[in-house]
N, C-alpha and C positions, 0 to 999 in steps of 0.2 A: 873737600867737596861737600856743598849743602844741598841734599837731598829734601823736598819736598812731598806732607805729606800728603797722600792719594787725593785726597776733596779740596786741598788748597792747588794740587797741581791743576784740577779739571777745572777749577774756577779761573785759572790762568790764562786759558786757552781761549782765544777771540770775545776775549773782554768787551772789544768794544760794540762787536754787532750784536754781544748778549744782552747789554745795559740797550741798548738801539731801540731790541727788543720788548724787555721790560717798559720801556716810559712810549712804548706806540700801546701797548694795553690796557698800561695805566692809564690812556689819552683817550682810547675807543673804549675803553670798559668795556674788553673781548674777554673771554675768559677763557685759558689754555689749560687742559686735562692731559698730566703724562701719566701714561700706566704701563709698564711693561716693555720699554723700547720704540712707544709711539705716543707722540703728543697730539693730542687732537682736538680741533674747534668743531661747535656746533655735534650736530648727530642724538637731535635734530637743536638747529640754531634757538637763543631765548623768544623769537616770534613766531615759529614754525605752530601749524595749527595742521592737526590730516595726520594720514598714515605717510611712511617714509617713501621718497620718491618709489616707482618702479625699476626691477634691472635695466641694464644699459645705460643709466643715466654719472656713471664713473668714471675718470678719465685717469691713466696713470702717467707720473711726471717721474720723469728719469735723467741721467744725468746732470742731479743739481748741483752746484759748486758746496764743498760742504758748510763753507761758514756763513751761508744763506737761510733767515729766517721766514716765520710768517707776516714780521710786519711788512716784507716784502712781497711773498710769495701772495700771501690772500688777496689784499688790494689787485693785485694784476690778475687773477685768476675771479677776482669777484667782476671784475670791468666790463664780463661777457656772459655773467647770466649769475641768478641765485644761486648761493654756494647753501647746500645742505650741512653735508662734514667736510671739513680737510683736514689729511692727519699724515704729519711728517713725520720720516721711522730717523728716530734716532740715537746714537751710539753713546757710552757711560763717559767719555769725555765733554758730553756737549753741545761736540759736532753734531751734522745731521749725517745720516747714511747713505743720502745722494737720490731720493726717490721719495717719493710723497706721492696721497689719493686724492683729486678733488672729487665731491659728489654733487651736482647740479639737484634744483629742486624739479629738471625736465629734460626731457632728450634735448631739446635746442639747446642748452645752457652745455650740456659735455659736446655737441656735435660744434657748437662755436668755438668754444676750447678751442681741441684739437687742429678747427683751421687754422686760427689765431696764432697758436703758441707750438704747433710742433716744428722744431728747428728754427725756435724764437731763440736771439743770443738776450739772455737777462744780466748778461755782465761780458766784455768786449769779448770775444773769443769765446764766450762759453755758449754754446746752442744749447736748450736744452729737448729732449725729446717729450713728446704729449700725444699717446695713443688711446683708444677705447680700454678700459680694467676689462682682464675677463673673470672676475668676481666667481673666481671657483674655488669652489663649498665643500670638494672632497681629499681625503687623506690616503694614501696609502703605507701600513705599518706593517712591515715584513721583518719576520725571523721570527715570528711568537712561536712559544713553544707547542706543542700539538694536545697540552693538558691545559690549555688555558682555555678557557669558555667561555662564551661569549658577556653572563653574569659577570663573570670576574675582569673580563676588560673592559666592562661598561661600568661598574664601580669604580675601578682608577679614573678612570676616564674623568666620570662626572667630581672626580673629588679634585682634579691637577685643571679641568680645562671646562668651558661653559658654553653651551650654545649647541649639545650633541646631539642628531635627530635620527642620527641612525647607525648601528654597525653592520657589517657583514662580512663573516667568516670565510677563507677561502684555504685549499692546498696551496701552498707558497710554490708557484713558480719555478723561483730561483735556488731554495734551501730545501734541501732534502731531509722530512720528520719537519716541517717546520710549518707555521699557520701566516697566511698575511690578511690583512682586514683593513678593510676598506670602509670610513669613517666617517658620515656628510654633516655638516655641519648648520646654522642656522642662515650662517652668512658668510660671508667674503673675510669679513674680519676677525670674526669668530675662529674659523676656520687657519689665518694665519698665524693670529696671537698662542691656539693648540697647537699648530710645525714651529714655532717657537721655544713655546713650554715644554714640548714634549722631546726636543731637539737637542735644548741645552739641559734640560734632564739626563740625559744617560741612559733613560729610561730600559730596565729590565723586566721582563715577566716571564715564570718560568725557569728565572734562571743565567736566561738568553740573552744579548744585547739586541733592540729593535733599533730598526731604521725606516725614520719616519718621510715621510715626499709626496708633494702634490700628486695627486692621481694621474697617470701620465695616461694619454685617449686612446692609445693603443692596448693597451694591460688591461684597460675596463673591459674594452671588445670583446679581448680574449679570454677573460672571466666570466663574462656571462654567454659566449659560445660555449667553451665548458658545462655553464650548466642547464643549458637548452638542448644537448645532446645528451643528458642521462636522461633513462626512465625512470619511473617514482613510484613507490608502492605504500599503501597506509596500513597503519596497526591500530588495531585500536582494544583497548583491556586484552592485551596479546590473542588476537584473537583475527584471520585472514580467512576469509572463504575460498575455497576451492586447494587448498596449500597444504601440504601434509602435516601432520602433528607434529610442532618443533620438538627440540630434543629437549631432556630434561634442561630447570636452569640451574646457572655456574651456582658455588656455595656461598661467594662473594654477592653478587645478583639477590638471591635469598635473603642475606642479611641487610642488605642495603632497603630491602625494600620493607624486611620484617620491621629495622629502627623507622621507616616512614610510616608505616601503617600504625606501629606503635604511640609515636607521637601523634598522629591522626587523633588515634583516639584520647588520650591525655589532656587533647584541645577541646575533645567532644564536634571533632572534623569525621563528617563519612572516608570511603578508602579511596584514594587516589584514583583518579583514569588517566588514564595513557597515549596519546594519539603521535604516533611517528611517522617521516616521512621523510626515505633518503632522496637528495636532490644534488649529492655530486657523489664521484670516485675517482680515487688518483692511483697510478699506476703500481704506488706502493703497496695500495691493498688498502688506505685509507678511507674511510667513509663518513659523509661529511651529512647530518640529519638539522632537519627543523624538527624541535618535538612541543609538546605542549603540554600540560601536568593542569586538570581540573581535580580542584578538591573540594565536592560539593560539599557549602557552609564556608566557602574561604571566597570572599567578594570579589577579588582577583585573580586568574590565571596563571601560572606560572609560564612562558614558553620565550625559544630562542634557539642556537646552533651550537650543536657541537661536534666534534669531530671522531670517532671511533677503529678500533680496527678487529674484525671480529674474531674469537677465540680460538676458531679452529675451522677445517674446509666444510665448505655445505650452510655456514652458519650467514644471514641474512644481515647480522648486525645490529637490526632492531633490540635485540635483548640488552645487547652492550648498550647504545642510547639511552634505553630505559632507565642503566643503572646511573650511568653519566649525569643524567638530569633528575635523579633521583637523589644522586650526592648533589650536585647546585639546591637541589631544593631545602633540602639539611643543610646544607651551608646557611642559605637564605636565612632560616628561620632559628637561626643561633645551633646546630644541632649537631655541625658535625667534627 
């Protein structure tokens, strides 16, 4: 028995609407970009002049036969309005994956779509579906382990995936000791090409296996109901009015802050300030801070979320934070 190998088999596979393909672009002098499991025209097309359409103007195309290309797909999808991008998700044989975007240069070009083509058969029996994209920008990764920071998952992040506008740390829900973070992205596309990368990665942090998924509307809710029922209190050069004398600090604490200040000075940096402010609690005893680290003579801020659980009863937390973003900060700066 002759076994074929891997890149001669895929080349096998519907030969002929591949070559179909090829000589309609060589004909139109369209130019097709594959990166990552999606091939895509335009974005923005060789004539496009302006910023990229506005949202709403995306339509998504579902159940397409899979050995259907764009020299079919665009022509029919161009017949009802300027096509911006169209980008078909497809699979390492070849195939396509059955679902494709079109993006119009205007709400009438996706709104005519849709009338057009939803439950349009584009081969005898085959309908295919064409609804409005809900072009959503957020992520949610749960299971991170409860020593990951918000620095250190924003480094991966920006090194595996592009387009990241924002994270936010949260108690996981679902996993007990465990973080989930909620990820927004720049775009639609952005945002899937990273539940991809980060998907077929394996991705670990921590330790832990993560699992990555579109931000589902319900779990948002309930995340930020969570943190619009905590009260919040500031620290600032550890230092609260009206609030008794905390207690001495830990010996860990001390030294975390003595190799900061040390370094401070080695830079010819004044001493660090401090400014905390917890804004959740989980029923663990976890405590979840925004903090923020000025080192006057240092042109940037340090600040972000991380999660703590404080030493002993009575203890407000703040101090734990301190030290937590006191090591990111030594991290940062090659130190620790």
């Amino acid at each position: 028995q002759c076994h074929l190998p891997p890149q001669m088999w895929t080349n096998s596979i519907n030969q002929a609407n591949k070559m179909a393909l090829l000589t309609w672009a060589k004909e139109t002098g369209i130019d097709l970009m594959q990166v990552n499991g999606q091939r895509r025209y335009g974005g923005p097309p060789p004539d496009w002049v302006g910023d990229p359409p506005p949202a709403g103007t995306e339509v998504f195309i579902g159940k397409l036969p899979q050995d259907m290309y764009e020299n079919v797909l665009i022509p029919l999808f161009q017949s009802v309005g300027k096509l911006y991008e169209f980008r078909l998700m497809m699979t390492f044989s070849g195939l396509n994956r059955g679902f494709a975007y079109a993006k119009y240069s205007n709400w009438h070009g996706a709104k005519e779509a849709i009338a057009a083509f939803n439950n349009y058969e584009v081969r005898q029996g085959c309908a295919i579906v064409v609804c409005k994209s809900t072009e959503k920008r957020e992520l949610s990764m749960d299971g991170l382990a409860a020593s990951v920071s918000q620095w250190e998952l924003e480094a991966v992040l920006r090194r595996v995936t592009e387009g990241v506008l924002s994270i936010t740390l949260y108690a996981s829900p679902f996993q007990k000791w465990a973080q989930l973070a909620v990820l927004r992205y720049t775009s639609h596309q952005a945002a899937a090409m990273a539940k991809k990368t980060l998907t077929e990665g394996n991705m670990r942090l921590g330790g832990l296996e993560v699992r990555v998924d579109w931000l589902n509307p319900s779990l948002k809710q309930k995340l930020h109901s969570c943190e619009e029922k905590l009260p919040s209190s500031w620290v600032q050069g550890g230092k609260r009015p009206g609030v008794p004398k905390p207690a001495p600090l830990p010996p860990l604490l001390c030294d975390t802050l003595d190799r900061l200040n040390a370094l401070c000075q080695r830079r010819y940096l004044s001493t660090p300030l401090f400014l905390t402010k917890c804004i959740q609690a989980n029923p663990n005893g976890w405590l979840r801070f925004w903090c923020r680290v000025v080192i006057p003579g240092c042109p940037v801020p340090f600040s972000g979320f991380t999660w703590v659980r404080p030493a002993g009863p009575g203890r407000s937390g703040h101090e734990e934070a301190k030290m937590a973003v006191a090591l990111q900060v030594l991290w940062v700066l090659g130190e620790s």
